[in-house]
FIMI-391254 format. One record per residue (C-alpha): residue number from 1; residue in one letter; y, x, z. Coordinates in steps of 0.2 Angstrom, whole numbers, padded with zeros to 4 digits. Each point is the difference from the previous one (the first is absolute). Layout:
BEGIN
<node nr="NUM" rest="a" v="Y" u="X" w="Z"/>
...
end
This chain:
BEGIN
<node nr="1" rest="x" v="-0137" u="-0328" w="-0470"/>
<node nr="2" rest="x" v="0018" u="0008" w="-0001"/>
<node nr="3" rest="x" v="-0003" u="0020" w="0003"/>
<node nr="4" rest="x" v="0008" u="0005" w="0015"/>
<node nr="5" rest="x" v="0015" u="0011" w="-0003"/>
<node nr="6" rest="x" v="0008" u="0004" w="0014"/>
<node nr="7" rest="x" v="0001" u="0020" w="0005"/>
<node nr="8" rest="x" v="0009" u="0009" w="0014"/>
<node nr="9" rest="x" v="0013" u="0017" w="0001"/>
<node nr="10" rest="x" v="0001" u="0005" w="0018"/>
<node nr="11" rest="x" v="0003" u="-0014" w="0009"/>
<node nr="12" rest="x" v="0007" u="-0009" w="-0017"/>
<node nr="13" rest="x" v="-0010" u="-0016" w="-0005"/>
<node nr="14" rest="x" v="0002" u="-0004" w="-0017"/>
<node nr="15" rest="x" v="-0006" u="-0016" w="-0009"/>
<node nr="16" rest="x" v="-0005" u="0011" w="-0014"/>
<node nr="17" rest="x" v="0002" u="0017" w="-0005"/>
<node nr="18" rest="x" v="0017" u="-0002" w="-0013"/>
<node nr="19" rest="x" v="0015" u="0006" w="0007"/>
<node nr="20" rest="x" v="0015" u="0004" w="-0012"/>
<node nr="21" rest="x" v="0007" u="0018" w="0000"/>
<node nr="22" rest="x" v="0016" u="0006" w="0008"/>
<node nr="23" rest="x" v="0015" u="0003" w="-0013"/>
<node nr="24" rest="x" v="-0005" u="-0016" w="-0012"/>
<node nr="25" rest="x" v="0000" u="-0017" w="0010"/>
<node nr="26" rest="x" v="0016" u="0003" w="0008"/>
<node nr="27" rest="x" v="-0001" u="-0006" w="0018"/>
<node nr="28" rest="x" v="-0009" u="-0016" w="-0005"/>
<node nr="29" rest="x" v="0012" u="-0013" w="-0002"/>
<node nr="30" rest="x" v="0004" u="0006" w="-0016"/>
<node nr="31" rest="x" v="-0018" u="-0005" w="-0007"/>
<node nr="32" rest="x" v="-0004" u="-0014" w="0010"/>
<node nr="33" rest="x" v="0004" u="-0011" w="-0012"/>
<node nr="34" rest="x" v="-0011" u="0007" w="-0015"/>
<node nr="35" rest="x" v="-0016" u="0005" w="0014"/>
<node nr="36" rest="x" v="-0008" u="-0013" w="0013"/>
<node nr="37" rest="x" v="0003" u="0015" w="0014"/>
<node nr="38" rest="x" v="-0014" u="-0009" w="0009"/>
<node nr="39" rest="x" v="-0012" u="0005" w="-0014"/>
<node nr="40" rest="x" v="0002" u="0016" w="0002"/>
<node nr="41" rest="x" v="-0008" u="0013" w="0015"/>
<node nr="42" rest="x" v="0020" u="0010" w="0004"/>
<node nr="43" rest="x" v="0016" u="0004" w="-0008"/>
<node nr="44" rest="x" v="0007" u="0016" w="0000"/>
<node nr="45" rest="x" v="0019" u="0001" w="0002"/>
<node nr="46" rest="x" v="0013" u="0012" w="-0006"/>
<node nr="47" rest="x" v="-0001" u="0016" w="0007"/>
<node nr="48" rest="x" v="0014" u="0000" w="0015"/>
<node nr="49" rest="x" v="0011" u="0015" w="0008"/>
<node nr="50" rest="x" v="0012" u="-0001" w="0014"/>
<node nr="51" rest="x" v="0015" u="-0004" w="-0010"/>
<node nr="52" rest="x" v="0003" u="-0010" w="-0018"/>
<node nr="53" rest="x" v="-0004" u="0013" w="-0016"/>
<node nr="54" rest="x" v="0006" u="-0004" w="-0015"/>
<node nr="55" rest="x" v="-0014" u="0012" w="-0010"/>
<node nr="56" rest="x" v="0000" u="0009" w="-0014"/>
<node nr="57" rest="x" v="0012" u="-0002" w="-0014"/>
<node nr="58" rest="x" v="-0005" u="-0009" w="-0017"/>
<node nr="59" rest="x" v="-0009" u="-0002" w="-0010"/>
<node nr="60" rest="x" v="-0013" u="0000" w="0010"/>
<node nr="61" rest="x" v="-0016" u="-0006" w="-0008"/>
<node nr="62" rest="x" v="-0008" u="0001" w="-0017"/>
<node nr="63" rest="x" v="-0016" u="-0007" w="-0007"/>
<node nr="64" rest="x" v="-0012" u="0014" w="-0006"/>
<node nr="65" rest="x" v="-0015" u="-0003" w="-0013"/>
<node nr="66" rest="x" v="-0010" u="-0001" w="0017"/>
<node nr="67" rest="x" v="0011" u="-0006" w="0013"/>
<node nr="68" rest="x" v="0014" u="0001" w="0011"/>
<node nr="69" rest="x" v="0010" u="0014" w="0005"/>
<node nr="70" rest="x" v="0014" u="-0003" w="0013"/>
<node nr="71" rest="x" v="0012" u="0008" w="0009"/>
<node nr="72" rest="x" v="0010" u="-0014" w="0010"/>
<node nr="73" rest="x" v="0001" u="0011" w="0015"/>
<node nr="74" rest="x" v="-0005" u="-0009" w="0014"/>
<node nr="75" rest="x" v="0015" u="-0015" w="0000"/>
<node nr="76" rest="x" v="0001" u="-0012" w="0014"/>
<node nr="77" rest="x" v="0009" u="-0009" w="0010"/>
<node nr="78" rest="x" v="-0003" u="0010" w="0017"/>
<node nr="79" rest="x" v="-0008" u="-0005" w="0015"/>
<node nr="80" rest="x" v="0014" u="-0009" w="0009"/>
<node nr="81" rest="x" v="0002" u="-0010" w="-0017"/>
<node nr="82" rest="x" v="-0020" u="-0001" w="-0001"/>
<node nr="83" rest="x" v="0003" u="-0009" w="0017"/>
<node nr="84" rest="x" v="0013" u="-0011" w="-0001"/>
<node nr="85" rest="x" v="-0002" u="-0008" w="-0016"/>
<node nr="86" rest="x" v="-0019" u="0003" w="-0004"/>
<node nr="87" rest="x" v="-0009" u="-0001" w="0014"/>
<node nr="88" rest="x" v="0003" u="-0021" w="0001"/>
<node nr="89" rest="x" v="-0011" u="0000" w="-0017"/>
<node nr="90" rest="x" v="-0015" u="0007" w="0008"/>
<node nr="91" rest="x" v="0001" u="-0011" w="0013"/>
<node nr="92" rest="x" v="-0003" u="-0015" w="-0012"/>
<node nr="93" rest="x" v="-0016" u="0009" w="-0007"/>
<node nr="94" rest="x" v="-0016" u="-0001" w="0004"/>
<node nr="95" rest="x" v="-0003" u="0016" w="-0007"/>
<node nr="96" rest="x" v="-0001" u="0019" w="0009"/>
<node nr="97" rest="x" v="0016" u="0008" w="-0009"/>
<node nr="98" rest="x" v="-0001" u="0019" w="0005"/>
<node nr="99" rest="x" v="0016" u="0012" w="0001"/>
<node nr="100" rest="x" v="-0001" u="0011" w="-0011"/>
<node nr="101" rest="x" v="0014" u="0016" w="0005"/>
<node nr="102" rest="x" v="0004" u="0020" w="0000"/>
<node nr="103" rest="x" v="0012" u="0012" w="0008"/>
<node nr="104" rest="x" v="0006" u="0015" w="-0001"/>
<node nr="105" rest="x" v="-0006" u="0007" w="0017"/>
<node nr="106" rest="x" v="-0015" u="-0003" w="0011"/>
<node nr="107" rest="x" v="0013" u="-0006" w="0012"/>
<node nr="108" rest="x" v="0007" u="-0013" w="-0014"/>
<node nr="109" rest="x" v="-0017" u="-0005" w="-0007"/>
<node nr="110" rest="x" v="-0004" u="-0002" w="0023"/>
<node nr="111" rest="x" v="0017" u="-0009" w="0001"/>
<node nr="112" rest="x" v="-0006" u="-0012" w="-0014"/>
<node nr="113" rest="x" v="-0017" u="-0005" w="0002"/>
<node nr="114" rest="x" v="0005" u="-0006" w="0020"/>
<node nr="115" rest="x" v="0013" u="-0010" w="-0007"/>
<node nr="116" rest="x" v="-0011" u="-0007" w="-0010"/>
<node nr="117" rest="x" v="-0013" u="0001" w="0013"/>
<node nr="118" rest="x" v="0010" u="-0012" w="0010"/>
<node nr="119" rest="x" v="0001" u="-0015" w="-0015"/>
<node nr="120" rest="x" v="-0013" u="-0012" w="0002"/>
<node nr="121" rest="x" v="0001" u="-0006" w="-0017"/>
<node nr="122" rest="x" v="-0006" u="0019" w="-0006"/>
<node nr="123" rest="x" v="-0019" u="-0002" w="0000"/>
<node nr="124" rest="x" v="-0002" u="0019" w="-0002"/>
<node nr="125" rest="x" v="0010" u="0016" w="-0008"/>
<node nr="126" rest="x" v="-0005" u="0011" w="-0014"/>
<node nr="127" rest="x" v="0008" u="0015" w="0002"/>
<node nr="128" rest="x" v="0006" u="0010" w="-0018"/>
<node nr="129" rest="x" v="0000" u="0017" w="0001"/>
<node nr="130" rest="x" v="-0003" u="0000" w="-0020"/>
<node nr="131" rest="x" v="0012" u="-0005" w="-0010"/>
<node nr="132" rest="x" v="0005" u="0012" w="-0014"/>
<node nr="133" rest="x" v="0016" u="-0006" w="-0004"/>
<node nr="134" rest="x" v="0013" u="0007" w="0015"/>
<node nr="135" rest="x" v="0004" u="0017" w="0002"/>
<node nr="136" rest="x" v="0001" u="-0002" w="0021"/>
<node nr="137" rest="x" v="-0016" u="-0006" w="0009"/>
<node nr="138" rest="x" v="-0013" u="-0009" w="-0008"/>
<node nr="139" rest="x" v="-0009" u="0012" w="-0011"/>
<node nr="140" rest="x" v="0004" u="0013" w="0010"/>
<node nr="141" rest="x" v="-0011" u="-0006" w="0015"/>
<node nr="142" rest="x" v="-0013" u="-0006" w="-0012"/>
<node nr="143" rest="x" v="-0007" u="0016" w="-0010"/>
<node nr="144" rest="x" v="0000" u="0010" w="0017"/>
<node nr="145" rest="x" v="-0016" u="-0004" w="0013"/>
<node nr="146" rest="x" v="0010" u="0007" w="0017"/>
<node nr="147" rest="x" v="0015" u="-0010" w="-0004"/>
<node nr="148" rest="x" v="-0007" u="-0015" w="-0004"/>
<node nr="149" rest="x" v="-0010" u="-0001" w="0017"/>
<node nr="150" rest="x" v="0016" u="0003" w="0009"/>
<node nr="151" rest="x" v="0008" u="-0016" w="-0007"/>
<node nr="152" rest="x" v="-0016" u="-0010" w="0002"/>
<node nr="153" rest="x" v="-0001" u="0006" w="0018"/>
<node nr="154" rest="x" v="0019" u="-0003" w="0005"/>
<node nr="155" rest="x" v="-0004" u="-0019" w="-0009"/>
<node nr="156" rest="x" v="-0015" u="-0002" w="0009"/>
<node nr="157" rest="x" v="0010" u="0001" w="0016"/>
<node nr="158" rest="x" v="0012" u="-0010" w="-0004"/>
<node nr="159" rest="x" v="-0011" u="-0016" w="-0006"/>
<node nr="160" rest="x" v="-0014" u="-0008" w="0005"/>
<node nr="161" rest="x" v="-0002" u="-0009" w="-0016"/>
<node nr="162" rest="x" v="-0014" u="0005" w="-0015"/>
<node nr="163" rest="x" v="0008" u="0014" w="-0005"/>
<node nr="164" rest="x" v="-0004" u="0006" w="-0018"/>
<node nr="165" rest="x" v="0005" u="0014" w="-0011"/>
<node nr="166" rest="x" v="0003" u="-0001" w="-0018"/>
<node nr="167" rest="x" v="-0006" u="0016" w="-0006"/>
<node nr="168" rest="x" v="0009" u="0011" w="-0018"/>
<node nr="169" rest="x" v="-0013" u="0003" w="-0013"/>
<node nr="170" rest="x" v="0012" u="0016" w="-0004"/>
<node nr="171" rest="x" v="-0011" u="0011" w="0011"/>
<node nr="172" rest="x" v="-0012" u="0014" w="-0003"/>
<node nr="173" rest="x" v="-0012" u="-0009" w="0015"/>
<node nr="174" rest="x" v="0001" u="-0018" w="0004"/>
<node nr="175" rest="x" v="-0013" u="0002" w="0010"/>
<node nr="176" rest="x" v="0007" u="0013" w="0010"/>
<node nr="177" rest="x" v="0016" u="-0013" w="0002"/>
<node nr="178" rest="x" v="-0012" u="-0014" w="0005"/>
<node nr="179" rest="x" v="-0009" u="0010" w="0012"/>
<node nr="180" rest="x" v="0018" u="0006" w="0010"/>
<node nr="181" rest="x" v="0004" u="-0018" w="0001"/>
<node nr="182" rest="x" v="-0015" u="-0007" w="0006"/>
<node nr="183" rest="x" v="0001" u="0014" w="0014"/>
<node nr="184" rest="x" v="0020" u="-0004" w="0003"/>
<node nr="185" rest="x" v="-0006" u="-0019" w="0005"/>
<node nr="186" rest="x" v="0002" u="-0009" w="-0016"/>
<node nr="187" rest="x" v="-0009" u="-0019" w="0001"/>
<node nr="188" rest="x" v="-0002" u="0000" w="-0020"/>
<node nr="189" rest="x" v="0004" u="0009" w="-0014"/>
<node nr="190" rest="x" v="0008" u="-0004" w="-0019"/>
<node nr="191" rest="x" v="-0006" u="0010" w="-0016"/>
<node nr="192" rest="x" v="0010" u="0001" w="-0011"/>
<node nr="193" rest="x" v="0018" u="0003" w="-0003"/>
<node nr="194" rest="x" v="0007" u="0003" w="-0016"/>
<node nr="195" rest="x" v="-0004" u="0016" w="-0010"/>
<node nr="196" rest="x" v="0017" u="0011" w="-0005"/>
<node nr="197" rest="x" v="0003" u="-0002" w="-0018"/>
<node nr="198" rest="x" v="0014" u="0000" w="-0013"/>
<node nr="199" rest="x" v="0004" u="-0008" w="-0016"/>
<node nr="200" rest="x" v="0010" u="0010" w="-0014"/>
<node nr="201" rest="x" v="0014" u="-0011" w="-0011"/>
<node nr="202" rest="x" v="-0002" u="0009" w="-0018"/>
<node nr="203" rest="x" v="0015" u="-0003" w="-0009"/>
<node nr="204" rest="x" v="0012" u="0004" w="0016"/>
<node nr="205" rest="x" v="-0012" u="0014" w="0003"/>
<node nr="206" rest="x" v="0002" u="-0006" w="0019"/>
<node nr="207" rest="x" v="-0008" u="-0006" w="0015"/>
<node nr="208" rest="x" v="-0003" u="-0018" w="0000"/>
<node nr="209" rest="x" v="0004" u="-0002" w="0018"/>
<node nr="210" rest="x" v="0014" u="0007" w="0006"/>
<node nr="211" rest="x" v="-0011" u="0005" w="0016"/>
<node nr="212" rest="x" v="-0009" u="0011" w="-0014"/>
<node nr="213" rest="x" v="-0016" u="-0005" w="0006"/>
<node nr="214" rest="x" v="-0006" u="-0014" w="0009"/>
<node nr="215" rest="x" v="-0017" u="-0008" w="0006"/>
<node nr="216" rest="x" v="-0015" u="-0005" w="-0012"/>
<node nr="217" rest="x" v="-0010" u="-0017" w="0005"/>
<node nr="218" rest="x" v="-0010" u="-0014" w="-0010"/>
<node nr="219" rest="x" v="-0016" u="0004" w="-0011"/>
<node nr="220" rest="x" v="0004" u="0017" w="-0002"/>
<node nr="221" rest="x" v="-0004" u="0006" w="0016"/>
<node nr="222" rest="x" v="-0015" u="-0012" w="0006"/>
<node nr="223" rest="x" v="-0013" u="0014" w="-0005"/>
<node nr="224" rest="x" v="0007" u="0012" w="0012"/>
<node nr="225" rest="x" v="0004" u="-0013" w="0014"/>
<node nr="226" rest="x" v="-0018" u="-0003" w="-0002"/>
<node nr="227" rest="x" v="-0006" u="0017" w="0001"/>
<node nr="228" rest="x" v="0013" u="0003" w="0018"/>
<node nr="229" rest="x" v="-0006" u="-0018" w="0007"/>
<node nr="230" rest="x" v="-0020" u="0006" w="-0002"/>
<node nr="231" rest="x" v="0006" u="0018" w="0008"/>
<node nr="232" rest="x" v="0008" u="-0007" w="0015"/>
<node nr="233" rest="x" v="-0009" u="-0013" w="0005"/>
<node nr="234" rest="x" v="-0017" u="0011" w="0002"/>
<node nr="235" rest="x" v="0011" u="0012" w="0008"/>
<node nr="236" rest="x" v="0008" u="-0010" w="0015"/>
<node nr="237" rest="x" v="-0006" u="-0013" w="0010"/>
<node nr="238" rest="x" v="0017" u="-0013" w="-0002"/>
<node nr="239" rest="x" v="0000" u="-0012" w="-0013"/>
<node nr="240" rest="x" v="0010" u="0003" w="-0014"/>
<node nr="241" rest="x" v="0012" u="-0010" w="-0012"/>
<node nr="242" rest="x" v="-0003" u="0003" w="-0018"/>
<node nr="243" rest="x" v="0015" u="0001" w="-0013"/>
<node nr="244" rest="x" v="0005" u="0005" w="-0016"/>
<node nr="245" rest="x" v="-0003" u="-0011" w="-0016"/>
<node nr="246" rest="x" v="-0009" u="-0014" w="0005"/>
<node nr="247" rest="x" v="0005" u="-0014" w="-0012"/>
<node nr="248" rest="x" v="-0016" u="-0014" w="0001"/>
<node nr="249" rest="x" v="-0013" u="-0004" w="0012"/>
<node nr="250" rest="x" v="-0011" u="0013" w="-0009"/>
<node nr="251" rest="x" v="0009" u="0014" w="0005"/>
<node nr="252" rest="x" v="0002" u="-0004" w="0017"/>
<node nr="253" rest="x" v="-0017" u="-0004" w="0004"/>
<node nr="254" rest="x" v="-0005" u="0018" w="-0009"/>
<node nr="255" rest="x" v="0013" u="0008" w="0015"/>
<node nr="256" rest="x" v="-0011" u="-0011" w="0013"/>
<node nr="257" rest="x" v="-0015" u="0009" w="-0008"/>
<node nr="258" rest="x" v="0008" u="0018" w="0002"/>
<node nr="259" rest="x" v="0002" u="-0002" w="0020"/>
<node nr="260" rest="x" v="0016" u="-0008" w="-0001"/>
<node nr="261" rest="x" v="0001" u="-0015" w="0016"/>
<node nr="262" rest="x" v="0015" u="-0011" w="-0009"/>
<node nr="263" rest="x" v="0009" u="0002" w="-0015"/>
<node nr="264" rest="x" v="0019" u="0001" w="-0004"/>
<node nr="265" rest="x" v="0007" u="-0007" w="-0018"/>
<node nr="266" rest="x" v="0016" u="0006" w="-0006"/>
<node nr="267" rest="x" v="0006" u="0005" w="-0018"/>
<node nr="268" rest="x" v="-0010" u="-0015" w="-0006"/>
<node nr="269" rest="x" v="0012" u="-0012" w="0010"/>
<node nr="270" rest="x" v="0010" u="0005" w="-0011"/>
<node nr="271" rest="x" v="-0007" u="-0006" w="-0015"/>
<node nr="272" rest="x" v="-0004" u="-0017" w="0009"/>
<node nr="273" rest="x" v="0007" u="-0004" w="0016"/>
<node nr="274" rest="x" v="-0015" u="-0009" w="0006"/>
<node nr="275" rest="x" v="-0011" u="0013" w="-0003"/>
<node nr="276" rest="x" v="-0005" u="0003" w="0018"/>
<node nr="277" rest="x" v="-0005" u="-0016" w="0003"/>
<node nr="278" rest="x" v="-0009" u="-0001" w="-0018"/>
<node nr="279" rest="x" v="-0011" u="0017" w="0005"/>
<node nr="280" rest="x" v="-0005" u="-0009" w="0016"/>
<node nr="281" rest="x" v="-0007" u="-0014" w="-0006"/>
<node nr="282" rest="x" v="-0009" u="0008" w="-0015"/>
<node nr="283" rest="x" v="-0006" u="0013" w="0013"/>
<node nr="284" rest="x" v="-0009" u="-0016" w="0008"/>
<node nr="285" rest="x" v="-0005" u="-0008" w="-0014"/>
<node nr="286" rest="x" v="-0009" u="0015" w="-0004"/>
<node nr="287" rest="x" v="-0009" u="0001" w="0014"/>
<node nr="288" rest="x" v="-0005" u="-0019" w="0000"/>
<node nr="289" rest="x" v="-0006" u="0003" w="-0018"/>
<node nr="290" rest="x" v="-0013" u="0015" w="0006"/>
<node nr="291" rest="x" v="-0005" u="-0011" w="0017"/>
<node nr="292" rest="x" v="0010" u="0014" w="0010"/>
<node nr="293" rest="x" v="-0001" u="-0008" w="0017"/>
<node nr="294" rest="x" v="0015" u="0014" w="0006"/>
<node nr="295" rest="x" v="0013" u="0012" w="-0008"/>
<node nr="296" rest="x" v="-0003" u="0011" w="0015"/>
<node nr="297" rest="x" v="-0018" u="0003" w="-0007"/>
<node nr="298" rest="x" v="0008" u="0010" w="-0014"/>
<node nr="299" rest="x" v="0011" u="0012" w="0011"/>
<node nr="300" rest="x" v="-0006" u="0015" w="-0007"/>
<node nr="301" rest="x" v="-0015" u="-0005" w="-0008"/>
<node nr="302" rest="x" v="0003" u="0012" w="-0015"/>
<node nr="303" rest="x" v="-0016" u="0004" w="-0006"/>
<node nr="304" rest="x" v="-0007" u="0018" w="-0010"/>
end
């Protein structure tokens, strides 16, 4: 018998517990022809502002012994672009795809999420008050509890979708930014972002990055995902999405362990485009092995 694998984020249903993170499948399409989207439980698209941003200037990333840094800057295509000319490529897959977007303001962030409230392609919004790599914004909403709730409450107003927030490692208490949201009206919550880091060119006794420092993700930082994932989800009652370095089956089903509901894969779809997909069906074939009736029987089952 075929475990069942099916889990659910708010009101989300998801065939299984893979999504692929924000920032590393482009909006989908650019993927679809190396993933069977329908294999997988979501996809995460490019975080989206008001208008186009052309991010930060290159280079941009650089492989480290242990992973990835990058500091792209939050690129895309803006949400009128998003609209017109991506949008007809969710309509053809049978697959939630989740909006992925930032602002500047509550009021931008609120402008945001009811445009992309109003999109019935959008299955549901992760909300990114995280990312390390723009000076405006982003972090800045991220490392401070007060701030954060006031985004996540303008958004909440202004959709009626599953709401989730993707939450920065860079923090002295993630459980304290977890909690803030949870009481703001978030429906789910993602842990982690990248963690701030830098890498040094020798010879040119320079930065690599001509951002000077940019965002850390694969292997490197799985240990600490880990540890957050565990911290939160005994702390708040939402389900939480578990990033940061999962690159097999193995890994992911250790986040499921720790508390985590789903899983999102990013770095690692990288280094194989169909990773997502490949992560899924190890995670069932794991399960089938071990005559796990149920992934959900393992949310949180962390022993010791």
């Amino acid at each position: 018998m075929r475990p069942a694998m099916s889990v659910e984020i708010g009101s989300l249903k998801l065939r299984n517990p893979v999504m692929t993170a924000s920032g590393t499948f482009g909006y989908g399409e650019e993927f679809s022809q190396y993933v069977d989207l329908e294999k997988i439980g979501a996809f995460v698209t490019k975080g989206l502002s008001l208008k186009p941003r052309a991010g930060n200037p290159t280079p941009r990333i650089v492989e480290t012994p242990g992973g990835m840094l990058n500091a792209i800057g939050l690129q895309n295509v803006g949400i009128d672009a998003f609209i017109q000319k991506k949008v007809p490529f969710l309509r053809s897959v049978n697959t939630p795809a989740i909006a992925n977007f930032f602002g500047y303001t509550p009021d931008e962030y609120a402008e945001l999420a009811a445009r992309l409230d109003a999109i019935p392609e959008v299955a549901a919004l992760e909300v990114n008050i995280s990312c390390p790599n723009v000076k405006q914004g982003g972090i800045v909403f991220g490392t401070d509890p007060g701030c954060a709730a006031s985004v996540v409450a303008a958004c909440r107003a202004a959709t009626q979708k599953t709401l989730i927030v993707k939450l920065s490692p860079n923090v002295t208490d993630i459980v304290e930014m977890a909690q803030a949201c949870e009481g703001a009206g978030a429906d789910a919550l993602s842990v982690i972002n990248t963690l701030t880091g830098m890498a040094i060119d020798l010879e040119r006794r320079r930065p690599v990055l001509a951002n000077v420092t940019g965002g850390l993700s694969g292997p490197a930082i799985k240990p600490v995902a880990l540890r957050m994932v565990w911290q939160v989800a005994r702390a708040v009652k939402l389900p939480v999405i578990g990033i940061g370095g999962i690159m097999s089956a193995t890994d992911a089903l250790e986040f499921i362990l720790a508390g985590a509901t789903a899983v999102q894969v990013g770095t690692a779809s990288f280094v194989n485009p169909g990773a997502a997909q490949e992560i899924a069906e190890g995670m069932e074939q794991w399960l089938a092995e071990r005559g796990i009736a149920d992934i959900r029987s393992l949310i949180g089952a962390l022993e010791g």
